[in-house]
VOGU-3710 file (C-alpha; in Angstrom, 3 decimals, decimal comma):
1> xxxxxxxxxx> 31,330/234,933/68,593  27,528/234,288/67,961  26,249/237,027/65,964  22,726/235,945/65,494  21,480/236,087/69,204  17,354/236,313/68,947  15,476/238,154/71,371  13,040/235,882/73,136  9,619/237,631/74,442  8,230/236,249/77,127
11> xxxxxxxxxx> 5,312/234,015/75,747  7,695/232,577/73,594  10,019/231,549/76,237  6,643/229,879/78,115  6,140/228,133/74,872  9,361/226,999/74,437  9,827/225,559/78,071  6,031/224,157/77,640  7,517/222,479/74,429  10,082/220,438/76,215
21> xxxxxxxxxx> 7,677/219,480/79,182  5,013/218,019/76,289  7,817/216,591/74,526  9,334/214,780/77,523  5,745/214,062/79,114  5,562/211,326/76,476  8,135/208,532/78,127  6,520/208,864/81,744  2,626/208,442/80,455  3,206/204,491/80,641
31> xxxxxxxxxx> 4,410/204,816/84,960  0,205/205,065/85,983  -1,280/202,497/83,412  1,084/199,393/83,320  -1,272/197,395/85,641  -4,295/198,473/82,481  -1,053/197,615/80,514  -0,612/193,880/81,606  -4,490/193,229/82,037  -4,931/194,492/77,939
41> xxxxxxxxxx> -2,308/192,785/76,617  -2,533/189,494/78,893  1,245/189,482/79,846  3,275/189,443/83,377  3,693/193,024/85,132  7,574/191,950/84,755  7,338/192,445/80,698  5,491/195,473/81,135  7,787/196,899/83,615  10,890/195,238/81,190
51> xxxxxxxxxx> 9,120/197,839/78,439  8,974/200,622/80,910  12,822/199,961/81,703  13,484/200,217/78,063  12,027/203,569/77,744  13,505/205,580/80,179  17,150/203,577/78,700  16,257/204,174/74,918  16,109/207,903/75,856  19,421/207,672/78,037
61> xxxxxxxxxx> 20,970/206,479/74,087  19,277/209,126/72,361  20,582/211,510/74,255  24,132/210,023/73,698  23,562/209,150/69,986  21,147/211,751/68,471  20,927/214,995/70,608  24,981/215,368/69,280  23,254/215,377/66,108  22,004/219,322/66,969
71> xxxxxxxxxx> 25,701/220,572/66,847  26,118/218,911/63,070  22,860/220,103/61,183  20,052/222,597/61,143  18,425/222,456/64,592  15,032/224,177/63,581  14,212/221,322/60,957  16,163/218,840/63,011  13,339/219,375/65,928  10,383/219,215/63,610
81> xxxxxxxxxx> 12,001/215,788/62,186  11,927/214,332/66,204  8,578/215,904/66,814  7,326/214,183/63,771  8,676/210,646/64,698  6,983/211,252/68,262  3,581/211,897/66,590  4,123/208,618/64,846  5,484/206,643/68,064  2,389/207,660/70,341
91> xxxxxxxxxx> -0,049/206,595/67,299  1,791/203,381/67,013  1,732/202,369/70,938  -1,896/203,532/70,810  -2,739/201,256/67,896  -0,348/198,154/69,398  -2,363/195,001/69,098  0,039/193,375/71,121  3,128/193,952/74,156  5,656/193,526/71,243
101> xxxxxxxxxx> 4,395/196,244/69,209  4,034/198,376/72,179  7,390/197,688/73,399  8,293/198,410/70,047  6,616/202,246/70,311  8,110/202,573/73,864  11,796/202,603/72,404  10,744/204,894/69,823  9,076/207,631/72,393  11,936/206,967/74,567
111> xxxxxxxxxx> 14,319/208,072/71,713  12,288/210,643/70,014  11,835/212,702/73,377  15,027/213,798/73,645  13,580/216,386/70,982  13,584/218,645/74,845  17,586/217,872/74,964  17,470/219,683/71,406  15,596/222,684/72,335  17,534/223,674/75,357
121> xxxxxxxxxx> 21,223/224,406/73,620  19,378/225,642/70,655  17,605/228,802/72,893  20,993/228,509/74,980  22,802/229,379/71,604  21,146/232,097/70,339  20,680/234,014/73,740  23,794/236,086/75,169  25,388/233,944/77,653  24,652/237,263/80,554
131> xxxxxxxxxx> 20,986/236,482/79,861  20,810/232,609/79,636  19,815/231,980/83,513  16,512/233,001/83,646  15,517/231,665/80,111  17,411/228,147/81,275  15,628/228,346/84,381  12,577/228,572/82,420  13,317/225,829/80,052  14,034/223,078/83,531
141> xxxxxxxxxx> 10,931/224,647/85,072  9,167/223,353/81,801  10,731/219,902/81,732  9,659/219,127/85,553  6,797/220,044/84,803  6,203/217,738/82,109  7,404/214,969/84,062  5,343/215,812/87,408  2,012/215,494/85,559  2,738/213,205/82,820
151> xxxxxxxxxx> 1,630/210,631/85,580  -1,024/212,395/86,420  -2,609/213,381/83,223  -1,861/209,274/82,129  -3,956/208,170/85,319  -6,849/210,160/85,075  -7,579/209,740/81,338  -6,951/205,949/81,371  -9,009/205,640/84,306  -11,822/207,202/81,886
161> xxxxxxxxxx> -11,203/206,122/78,271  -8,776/203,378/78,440  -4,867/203,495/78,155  -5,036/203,995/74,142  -6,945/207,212/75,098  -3,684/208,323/76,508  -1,572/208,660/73,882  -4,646/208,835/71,062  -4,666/212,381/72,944  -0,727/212,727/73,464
171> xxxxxxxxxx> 0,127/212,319/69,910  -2,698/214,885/68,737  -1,184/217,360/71,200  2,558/216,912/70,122  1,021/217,176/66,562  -0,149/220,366/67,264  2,987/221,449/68,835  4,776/220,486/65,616  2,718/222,992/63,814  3,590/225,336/66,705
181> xxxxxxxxxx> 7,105/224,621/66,681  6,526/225,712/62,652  5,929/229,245/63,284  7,090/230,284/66,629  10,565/228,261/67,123  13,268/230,677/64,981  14,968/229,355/62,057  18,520/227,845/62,249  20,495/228,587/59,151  23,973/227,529/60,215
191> xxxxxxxxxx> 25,100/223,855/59,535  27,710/223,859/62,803  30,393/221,365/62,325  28,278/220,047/59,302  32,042/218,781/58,028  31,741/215,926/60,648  30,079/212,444/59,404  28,188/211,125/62,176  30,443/208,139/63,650  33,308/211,597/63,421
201> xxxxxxxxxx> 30,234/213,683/65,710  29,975/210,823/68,027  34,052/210,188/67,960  34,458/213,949/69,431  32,428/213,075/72,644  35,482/211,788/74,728  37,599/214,539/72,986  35,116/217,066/74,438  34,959/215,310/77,841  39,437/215,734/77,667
211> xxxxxxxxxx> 38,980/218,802/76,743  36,613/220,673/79,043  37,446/220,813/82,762  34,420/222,322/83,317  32,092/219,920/81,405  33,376/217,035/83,546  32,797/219,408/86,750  29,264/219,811/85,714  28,466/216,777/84,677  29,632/214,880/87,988
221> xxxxxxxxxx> 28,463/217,840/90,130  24,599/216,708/88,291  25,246/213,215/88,727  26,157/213,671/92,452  23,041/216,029/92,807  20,466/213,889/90,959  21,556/210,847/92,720  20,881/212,160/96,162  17,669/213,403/95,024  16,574/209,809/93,681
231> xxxxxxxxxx> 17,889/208,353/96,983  14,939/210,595/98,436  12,300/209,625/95,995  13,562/205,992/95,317  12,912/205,273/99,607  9,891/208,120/100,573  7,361/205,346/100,213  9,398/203,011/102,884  10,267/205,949/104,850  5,825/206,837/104,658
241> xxxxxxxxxx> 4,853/203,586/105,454  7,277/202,671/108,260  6,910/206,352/110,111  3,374/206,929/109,384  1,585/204,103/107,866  0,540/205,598/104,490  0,281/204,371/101,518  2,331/204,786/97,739  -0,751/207,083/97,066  0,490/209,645/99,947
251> xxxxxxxxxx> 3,979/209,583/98,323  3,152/209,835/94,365  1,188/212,959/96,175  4,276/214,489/97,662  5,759/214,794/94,032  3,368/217,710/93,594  5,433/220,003/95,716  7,617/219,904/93,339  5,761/222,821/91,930  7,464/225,110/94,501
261> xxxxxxxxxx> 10,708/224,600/92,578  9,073/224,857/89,378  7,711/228,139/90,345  11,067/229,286/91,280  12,932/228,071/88,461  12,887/231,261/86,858  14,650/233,187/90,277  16,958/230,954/90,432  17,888/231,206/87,138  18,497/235,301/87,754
271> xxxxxxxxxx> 20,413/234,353/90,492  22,475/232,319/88,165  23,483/234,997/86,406  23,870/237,471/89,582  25,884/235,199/91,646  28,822/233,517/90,465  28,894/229,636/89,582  31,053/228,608/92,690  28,658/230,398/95,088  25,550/228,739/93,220
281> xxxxxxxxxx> 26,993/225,199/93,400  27,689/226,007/96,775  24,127/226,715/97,886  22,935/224,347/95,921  25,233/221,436/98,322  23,586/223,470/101,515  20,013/223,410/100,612  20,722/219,628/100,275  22,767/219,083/103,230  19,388/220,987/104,838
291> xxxxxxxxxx> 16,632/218,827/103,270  18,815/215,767/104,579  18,950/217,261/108,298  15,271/217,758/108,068  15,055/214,006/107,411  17,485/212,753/109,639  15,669/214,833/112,618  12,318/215,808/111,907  11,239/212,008/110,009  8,489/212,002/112,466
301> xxxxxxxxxx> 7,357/214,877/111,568  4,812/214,994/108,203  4,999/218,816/108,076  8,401/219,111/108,652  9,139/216,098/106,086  7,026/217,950/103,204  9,557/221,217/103,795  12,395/219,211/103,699  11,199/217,621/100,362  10,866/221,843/99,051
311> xxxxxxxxxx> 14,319/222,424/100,512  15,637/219,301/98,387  13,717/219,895/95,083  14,997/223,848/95,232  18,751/222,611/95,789  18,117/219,712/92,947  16,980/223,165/90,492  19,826/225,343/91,637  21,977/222,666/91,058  20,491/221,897/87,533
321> xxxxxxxxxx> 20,556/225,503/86,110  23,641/226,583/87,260  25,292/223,061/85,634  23,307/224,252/82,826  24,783/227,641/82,732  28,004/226,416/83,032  28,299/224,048/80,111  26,363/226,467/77,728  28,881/228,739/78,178  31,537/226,713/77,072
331> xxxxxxxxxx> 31,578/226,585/73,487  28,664/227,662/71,015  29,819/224,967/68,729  29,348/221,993/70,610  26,472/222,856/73,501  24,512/220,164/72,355  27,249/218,105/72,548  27,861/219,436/75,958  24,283/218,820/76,739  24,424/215,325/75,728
341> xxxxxxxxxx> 27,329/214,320/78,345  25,934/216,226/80,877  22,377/214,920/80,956  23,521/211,201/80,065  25,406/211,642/83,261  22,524/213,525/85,479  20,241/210,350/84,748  23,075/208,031/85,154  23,295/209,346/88,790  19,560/209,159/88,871
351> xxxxxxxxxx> 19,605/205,846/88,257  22,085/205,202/90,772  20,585/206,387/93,253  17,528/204,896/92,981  19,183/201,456/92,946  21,548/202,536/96,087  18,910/204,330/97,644  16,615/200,967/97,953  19,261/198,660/98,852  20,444/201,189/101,649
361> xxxxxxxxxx> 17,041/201,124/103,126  16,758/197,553/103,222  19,885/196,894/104,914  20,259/199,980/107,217  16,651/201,794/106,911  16,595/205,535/107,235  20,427/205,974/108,328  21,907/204,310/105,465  20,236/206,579/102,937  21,451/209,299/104,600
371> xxxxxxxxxx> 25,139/208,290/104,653  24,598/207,037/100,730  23,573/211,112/100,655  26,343/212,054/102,448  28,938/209,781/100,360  27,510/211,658/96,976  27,707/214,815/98,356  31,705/214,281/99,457  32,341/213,208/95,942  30,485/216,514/94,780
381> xxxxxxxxxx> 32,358/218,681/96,743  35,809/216,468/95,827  34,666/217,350/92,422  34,510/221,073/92,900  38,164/220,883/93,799  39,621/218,871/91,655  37,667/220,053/89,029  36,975/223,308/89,370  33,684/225,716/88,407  34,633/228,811/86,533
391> xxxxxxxxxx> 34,116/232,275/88,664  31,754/233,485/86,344  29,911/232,684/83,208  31,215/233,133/79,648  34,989/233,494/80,477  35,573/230,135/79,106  34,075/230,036/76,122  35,751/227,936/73,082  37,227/229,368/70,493  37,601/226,986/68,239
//
């Protein structure tokens, strides 16, 4: 048993979940400027999309080989050390005189913004599992909304003082969150599991994976539910431009409603800890079998598209916090352990999807997206069965 919960206020709860958006902001600032990207450094949009690639898969291994790291030594300084190499990784793709150098930086950001992936077991561990939903809730509210306008952000200030500009201005502000993180994040003076080398950390993954029914629940329940969001997103600018005749400007726009789910993050996260788990992953497959109706039916409809895009971002955050919930409740010594598999697995799906999503609308258009959908969401609910998801929250906590 934890005996060193900490009560988090408020403001410091905004903080924190502002923390991980800034902090994962910094891989998706490249997505607007790689056109500015190829023109500066007089190479093929292929290498700078190759460099873009290697982001987004440098932080898929961080969170597999350093976010474990959280469960072995003191989280507090452990965060400031990531933060730090950030600050250095935006100054260095800033200063590249060349696409080597920035591709360079790009792995480094890509692996240094998992610092988010830290901060979310950390608050999960010292809050009382009966009070985690909201604060989780808060904590994914932050993250998306990093990642919705990182884009933007990168697009208007390149378009105004160059790319460097960009992350001149996104190091200084993760420098200032290091100072932040300083005096508002709480100290950590337990060394969990410090016993274990590293390669002995990394060796327990597939122990923990054995050993946790409901970690392998979660973590293909959030692969299944990513990848039919990404099948969404990976096809909406086909599905715009064949229906309606609008440009990738008119989808990048549809992103923003996203906020709607980011607004309700924090509900749902009460209702996390209200409901029980089954009846959250439940809803969670409903609102998603409802988005997908919307766009089988109503795809000629633009108002009735942009509410099933809501319906599918709300399921995509129940289904994220109450995964979350789940697999912080498992064992206080190894959430970020638990973390680690689960989110390597939610972008796995992501990835998936994209890549199934495409080919499904180039072979079958609209129709076969929606059966890829329907495929993930069978294998979901297979999952659920086989699996299982625990009644409620913090029966199933380790003990060892």
């Amino acid at each position: 048993m934890n005996d060193n919960y900490v009560e988090f206020p408020r403001p410091k709860v905004v903080f924190l979940a502002a923390s991980v958006g800034i902090i994962v902001a910094s891989m998706f600032y490249i997505q607007p400027i790689e056109e500015l990207l190829t023109t500066s450094f007089r190479v093929a949009p292929s290498a700078v999309a190759v460099i873009a690639m290697l982001t987004q898969a440098s932080y898929a291994v961080g969170l597999l080989l350093v976010v474990p790291l959280g469960d072995a030594y003191n989280r507090y300084r452990f965060l400031q050390l990531m933060e730090g190499l950030s600050v250095l990784s935006l100054l260095l793709a800033a200063c590249a005189p060349n696409a080597v150098v920035f591709g360079i930086a790009a792995v480094a950001i890509g692996l240094t913004s998992v610092g988010g992936q830290i901060i979310i077991p950390y608050v999960a561990y010292l809050t009382p599992v009966k009070k985690q939903g909201p604060i989780l809730g808060t904590m994914i509210s932050g993250m998306l909304t990093g990642i919705l306008f990182a884009r933007t952000f990168s697009g208007v200030i390149a378009a105004r003082w160059g790319w460097q500009a960009v992350y001149f201005l996104a190091a200084a502000l993760n420098l200032v969150l290091l100072v932040l993180i300083h005096y508002w994040v709480p100290d950590d003076p337990r060394r969990l599991n410090s016993h274990f080398s590293y390669p002995q950390l990394l060796q327990t993954l597939p122990r923990l994976i054995r050993e946790y029914p409901y970690l392998r629940g979660a973590a293909v329940n959030g692969f299944c539910m990513f990848g039919i969001a990404n099948l969404f997103w990976a096809t909406l600018s086909f599905l715009l431009a064949d229906r309606f005749g609008y440009g990738s400007a008119v989808a990048g726009s549809m992103g923003l409603l996203g906020v709607v789910a980011i607004i309700a993050a924090p509900t749902i996260g009460r209702l996390v800890d209200r409901y029980s788990p089954r009846d959250n992953i439940k809803c969670s497959w409903w609102l998603g079998v409802g988005a997908y109706v919307i766009f089988g039916v109503f795809t000629g409809n633009l108002w009735l598209l942009m509410l099933g895009i809501v319906v599918l971002d709300l399921s995509t955050q129940f289904s994220q916090v109450t995964n979350q919930a789940i697999i912080q409740s498992l064992s206080r010594k190894t959430n970020s352990r638990n973390n680690s598999i689960f989110m390597f697995s939610y972008f796995l799906g992501g990835a998936l999807g994209t890549v199934i999503g495409i080919n499904a609308w180039a072979s079958f258009r609209w129709w076969g997206v929606t059966v890829a959908a329907a495929v993930f969401l069978l294998i979901a609910v297979l999952n659920y069965y086989w699996q299982g998801v625990p009644r409620q929250l913090g029966r199933h906590v380790h003990k060892g």
